[in-house]
C-alpha positions in Angstrom: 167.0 238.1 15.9 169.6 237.9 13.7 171.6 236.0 16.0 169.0 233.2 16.7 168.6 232.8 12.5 171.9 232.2 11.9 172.1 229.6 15.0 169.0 228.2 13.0 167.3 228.5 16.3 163.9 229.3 14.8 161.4 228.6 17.3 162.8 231.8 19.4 163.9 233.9 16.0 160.5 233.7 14.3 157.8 235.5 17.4 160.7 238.2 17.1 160.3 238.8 13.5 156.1 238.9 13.7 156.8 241.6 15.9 159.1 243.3 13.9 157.6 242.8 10.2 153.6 242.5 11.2 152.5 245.8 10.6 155.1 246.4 7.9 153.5 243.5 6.1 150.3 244.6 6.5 151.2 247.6 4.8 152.3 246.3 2.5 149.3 244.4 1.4 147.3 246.9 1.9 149.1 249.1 -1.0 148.2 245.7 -3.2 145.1 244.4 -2.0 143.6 248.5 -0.8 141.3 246.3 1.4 142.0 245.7 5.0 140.5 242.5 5.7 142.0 241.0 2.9 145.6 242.7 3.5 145.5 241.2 7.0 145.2 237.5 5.3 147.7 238.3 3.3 150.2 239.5 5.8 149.4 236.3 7.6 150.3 234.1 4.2 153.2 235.6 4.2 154.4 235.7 7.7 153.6 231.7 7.0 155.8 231.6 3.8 158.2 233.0 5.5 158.3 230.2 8.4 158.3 227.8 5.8 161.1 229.8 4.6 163.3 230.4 7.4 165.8 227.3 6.7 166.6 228.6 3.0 167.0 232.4 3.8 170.9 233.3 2.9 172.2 236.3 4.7 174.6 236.7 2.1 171.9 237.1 -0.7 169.7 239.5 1.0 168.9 241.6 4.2 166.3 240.1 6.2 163.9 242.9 5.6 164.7 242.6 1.8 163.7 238.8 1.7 160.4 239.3 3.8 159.7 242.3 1.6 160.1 240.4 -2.0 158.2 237.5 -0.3 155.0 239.7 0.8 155.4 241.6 -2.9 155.6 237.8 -4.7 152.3 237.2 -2.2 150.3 240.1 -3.2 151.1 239.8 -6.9 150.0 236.2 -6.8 146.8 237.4 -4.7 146.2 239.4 -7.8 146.4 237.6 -10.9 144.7 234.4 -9.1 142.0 236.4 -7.1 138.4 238.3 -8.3 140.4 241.3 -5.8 140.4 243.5 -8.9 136.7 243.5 -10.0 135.7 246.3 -12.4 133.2 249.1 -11.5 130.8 250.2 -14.4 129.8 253.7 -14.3 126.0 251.6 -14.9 125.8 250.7 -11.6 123.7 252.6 -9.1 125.5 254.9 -6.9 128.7 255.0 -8.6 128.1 257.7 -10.7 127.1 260.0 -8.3 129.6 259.0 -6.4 132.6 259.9 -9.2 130.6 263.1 -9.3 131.2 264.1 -5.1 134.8 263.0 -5.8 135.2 265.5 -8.5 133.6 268.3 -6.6 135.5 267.4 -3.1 138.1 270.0 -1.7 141.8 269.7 -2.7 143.1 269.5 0.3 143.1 266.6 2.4 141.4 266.8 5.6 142.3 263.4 7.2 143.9 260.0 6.8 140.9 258.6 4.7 141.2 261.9 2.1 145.1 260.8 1.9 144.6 257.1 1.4 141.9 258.2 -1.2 144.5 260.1 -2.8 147.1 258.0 -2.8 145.1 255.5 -4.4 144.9 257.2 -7.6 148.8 256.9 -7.8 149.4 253.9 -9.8 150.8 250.8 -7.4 154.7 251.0 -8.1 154.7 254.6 -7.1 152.4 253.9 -4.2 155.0 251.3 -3.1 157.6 253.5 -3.9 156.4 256.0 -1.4 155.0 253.6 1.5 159.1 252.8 1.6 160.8 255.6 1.1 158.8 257.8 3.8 156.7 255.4 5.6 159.6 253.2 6.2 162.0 255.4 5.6 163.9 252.9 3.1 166.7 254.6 1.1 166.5 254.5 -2.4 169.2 251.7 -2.8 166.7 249.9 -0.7 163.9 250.4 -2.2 165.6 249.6 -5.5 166.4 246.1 -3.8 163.2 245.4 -2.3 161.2 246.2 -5.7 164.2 244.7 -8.0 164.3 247.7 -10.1 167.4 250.4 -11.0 167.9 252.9 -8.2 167.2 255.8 -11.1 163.7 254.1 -11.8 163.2 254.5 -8.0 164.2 258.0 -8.0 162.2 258.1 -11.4 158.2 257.0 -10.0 159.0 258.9 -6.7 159.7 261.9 -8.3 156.3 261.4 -10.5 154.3 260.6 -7.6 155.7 263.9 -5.6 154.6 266.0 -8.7 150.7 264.1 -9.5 150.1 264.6 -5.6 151.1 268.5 -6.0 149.3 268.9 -9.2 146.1 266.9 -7.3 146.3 269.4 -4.5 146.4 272.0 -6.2 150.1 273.1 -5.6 151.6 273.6 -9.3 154.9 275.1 -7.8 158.0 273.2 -10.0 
């Protein structure tokens, strides 16, 4: 792929990178967005800003996967401040007391891939990026430091407060 962007042959480069970064992208809005019909628009805007892109992208500037990433974080952030995406809940509304109350009261543990997602979601969104990367995607932290433009020690800094909020929300108070 690689190859074909730098010959600037982008028709053949560009179904290539769908397959690669799709799902990754995806992902990725997902964390944002935390709704999967609007994550999947969203991956599509971005797989389209990247097209659009394509001629500009400097090899020497960034890694390809760095690029796409800061493009699809640019996306989502934009999705969010122009967007109703973040709509308040009021504890006034029928149902979602009671449902506050059964989260309370739920086991510790996670018993599938909805109980983690649920959990995960209470992280706040850097440190839920922050993980996606560094173990979904297993980015390093000099990565993730590029691909979030922030210092490698803040990196090391929200991953190491995510680690210890999931323990203490499990139940594991071990240091």
């Amino acid at each position: 792929m690689e190859r074909l962007l730098a010959a600037k042959d982008f028709q053949r480069a560009f179904p290539l990178l769908v397959d690669a970064y799709r799902r990754k992208l995806f992902g990725l809005a997902y964390s944002f967005l935390h709704n999967a019909a609007q994550a999947e628009e969203a991956a599509q805007d971005i797989l389209v800003k990247v097209w659009t892109g394509l001629p500009y992208y400097d090899p020497s500037a960034a890694s390809l996967s760095t690029w796409i990433h800061a493009i699809g974080r640019n996306t989502c952030i934009s999705l969010l401040r122009h967007s109703a995406i973040r709509a308040s809940v009021s504890l006034e509304e029928p149902g979602v007391l009671h449902a506050a109350e059964q989260r309370h009261h739920t086991p510790a543990e996670p018993t599938s891939a909805l109980d983690c997602e649920r959990l995960l979601a209470t992280l706040p969104q850097a440190q839920r990026q922050i993980l996606a990367l560094f173990y979904l995607q297993g980015k390093s932290y000099e990565e993730v430091a590029a691909m979030l433009d922030m210092p490698v020690g803040t990196v090391k800094s929200h991953l190491h407060r995510a680690r210890k909020s999931l323990a203490e929300k499990l139940g594991d108070h071990r240091p």
